[in-house]
C-alpha positions in Angstrom: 55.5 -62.6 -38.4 58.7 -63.0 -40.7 58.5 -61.5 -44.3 61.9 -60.3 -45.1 65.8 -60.4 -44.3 68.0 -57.9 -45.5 71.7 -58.8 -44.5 74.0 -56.1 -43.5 77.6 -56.9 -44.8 80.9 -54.7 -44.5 82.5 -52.7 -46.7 85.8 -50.9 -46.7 84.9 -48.1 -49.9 81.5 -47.6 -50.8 82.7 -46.7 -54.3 84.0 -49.6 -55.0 81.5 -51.7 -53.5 78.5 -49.7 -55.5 81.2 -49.6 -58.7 80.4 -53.9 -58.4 77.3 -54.3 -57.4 76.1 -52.1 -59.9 78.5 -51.8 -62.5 78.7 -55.6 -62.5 75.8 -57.4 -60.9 73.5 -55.0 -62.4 72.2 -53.6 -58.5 70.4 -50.8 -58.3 71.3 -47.8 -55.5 68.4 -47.5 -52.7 70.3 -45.6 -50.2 73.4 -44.0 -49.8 74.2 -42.6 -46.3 77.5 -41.4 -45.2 79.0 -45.0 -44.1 75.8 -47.1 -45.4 74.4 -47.9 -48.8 71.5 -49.8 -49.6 71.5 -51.8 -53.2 68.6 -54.0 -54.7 67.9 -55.9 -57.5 64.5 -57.7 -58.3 63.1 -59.0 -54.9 66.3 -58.3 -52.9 68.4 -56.0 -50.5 71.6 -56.0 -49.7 72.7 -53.0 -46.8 76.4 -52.5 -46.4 78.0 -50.8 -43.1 81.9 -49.5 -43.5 84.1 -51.4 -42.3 87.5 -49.4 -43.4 89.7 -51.3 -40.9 88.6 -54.7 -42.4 91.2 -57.3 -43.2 89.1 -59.3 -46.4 91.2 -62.1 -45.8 89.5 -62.6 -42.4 85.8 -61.2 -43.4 83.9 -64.0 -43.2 80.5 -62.1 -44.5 78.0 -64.5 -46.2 74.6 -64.4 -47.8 72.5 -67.5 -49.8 70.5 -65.5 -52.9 68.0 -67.7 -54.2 66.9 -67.5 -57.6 65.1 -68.1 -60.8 66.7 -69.7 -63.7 70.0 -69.9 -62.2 72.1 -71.4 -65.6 70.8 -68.1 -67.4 72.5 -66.3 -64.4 75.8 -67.5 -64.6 76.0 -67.9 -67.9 75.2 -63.9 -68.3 77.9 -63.3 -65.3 80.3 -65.3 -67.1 79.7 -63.5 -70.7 80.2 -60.0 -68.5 83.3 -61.2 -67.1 82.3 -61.4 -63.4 84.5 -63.5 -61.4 83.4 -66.2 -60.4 84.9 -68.1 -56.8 87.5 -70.6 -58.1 85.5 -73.1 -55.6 81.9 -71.9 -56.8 81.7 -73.6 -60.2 77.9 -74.1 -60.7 77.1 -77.6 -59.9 74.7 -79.7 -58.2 75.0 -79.6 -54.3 74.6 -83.0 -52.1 71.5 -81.0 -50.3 69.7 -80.7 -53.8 70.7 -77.3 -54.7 72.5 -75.9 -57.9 74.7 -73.1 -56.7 77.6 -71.1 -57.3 79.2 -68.4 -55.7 81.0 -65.1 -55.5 83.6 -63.0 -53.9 82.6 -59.1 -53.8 85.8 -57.1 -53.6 85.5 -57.2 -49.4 86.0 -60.8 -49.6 81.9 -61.3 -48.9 80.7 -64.3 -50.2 77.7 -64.4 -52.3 76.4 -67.8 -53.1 73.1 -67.9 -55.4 71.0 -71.2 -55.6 67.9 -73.1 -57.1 66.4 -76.1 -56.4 67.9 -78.6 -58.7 
């Protein structure tokens, strides 16, 4: 039986990928192995493997977070300063989601989403 996924994404310097996900998503460190960090926040993991020789331009690492009160979200990520994907404005999807999305500093995109 399925209960959990955590997705593995790359990373080319696990300082600066902990100095974002903590220092602005607010993540918390699980792990941190020589070229692997864990980070979590509420219900979720994320694992990162380095990557160093990584072209972000060409990473095409993706994860869907779904989430509670996603307006309180953004809103909070916007008053922090986060960037936000210039394509990832929360809005209303076709398929019934709202959404909106992120670029981590390795080009991974993080898209969060609630049921509209």
């Amino acid at each position: 039986m399925l209960k959990r996924i955590h997705p593995k994404l790359p990373m080319r310097d696990r300082q600066v990928t902990k100095s974002y996900y903590i220092g602005q998503l607010s993540f918390q460190e699980i792990s941190d192995y020589d070229d692997y960090i864990i980070l979590g926040k509420d219900e979720i993991e994320l694992h990162f493997f380095e990557f160093k020789e990584i072209d972000p331009a060409k990473n095409y690492g993706m994860v869907y977070i779904r989430v509670d009160d996603i307006e309180e979200l953004y809103n909070t990520l916007l008053e922090q300063g986060v960037a936000i994907h210039p394509n990832g404005k929360l809005q209303i999807k076709p398929w019934g989601q709202k959404e909106f999305s992120l670029l981590d500093p390795d080009n991974n995109l993080l898209t969060f989403g609630e049921p509209a």
